[in-house]
N, C-alpha and C positions, 0 to 999 in steps of 0.2 A: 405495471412494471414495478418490478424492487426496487424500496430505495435503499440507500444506503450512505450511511453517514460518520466522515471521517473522522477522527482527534486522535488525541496523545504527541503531537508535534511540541516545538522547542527550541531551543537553542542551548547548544552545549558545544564541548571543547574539544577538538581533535581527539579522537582514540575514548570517546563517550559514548553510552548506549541509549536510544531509544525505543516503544515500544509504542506502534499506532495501532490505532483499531479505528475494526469497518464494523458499525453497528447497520444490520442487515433488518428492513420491516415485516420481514418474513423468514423462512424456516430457509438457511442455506443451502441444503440439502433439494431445492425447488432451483436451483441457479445453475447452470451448467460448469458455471469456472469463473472463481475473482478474481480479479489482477489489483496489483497495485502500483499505479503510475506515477510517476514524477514529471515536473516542468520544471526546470530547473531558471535563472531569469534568461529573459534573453534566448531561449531557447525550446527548441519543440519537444512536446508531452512525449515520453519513452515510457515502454513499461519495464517494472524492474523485476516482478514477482508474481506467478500465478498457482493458483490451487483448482483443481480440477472437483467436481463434485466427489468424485472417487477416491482423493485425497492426495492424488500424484501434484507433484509441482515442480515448478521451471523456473529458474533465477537466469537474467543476466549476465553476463561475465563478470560484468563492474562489481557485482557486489557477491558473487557465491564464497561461500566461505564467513561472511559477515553479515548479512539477512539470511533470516530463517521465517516463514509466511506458515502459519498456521491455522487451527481453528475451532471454537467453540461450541459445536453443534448445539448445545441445550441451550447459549446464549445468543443463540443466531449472530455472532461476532467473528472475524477474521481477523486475523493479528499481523504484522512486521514489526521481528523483533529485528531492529539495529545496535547494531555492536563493529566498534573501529570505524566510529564513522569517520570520513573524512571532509573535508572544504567541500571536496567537490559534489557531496552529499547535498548539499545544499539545496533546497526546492521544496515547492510545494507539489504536496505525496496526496493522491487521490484513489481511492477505489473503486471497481466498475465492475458490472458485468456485460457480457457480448451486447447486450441490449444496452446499456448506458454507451457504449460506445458509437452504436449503428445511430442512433438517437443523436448523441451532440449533450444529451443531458447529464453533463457531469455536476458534483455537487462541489462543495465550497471548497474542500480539502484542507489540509492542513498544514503549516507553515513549520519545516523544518532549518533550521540554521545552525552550522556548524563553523564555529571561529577557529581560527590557527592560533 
């Protein structure tokens, strides 16, 4: 199974950008489609962004227009760039594929925090 392992998390200010990445231990082009989910506290794992092998992708409503989920092929890396974040942005943001999910085996993810 891929792993895949998250950063670029943080804490910044209302209407700040950040840019996570999914460091993939294989060739991404091998994964059917990554997502990249959020837990927010207190609250259950949603996902907010995906890329399909073929390079189509799918945002949530919460955030279209202000994530954009990308990707690196020669780095085996997926990207979400945040831009306008807001509070309710807040969470820790994880990346998966169909198999990390069917699994249970998510990895650490990364702690985003966004102040008013």
């Amino acid at each position: 199974q891929v792993q895949l392992v998250e950063s670029g998390g943080g804490v910044v200010q209302t209407g700040g950008s950040l840019r996570l990445s999914c460091q993939a231990s294989e060739s991404i082009l091998s994964i059917n489609a990554v997502g990249w989910y959020r837990q927010p506290p207190g609250k259950q794992r949603e996902i907010v962004a995906a890329i399909a092998s073929g390079g189509h992708s799918n945002y949530v409503d919460s955030v279209k227009g202000r994530f954009a989920i990308s990707r690196d092929i020669a780095k085996n890396t997926i990207y979400l760039q945040m831009d306008d974040l807001k509070p309710e942005d807040t969470a820790v943001y994880y990346c998966a594929s169909p198999a990390t999910v069917a699994s249970g085996s998510w990895g650490q993810g990364t702690q985003v925090t966004v102040s008013s």
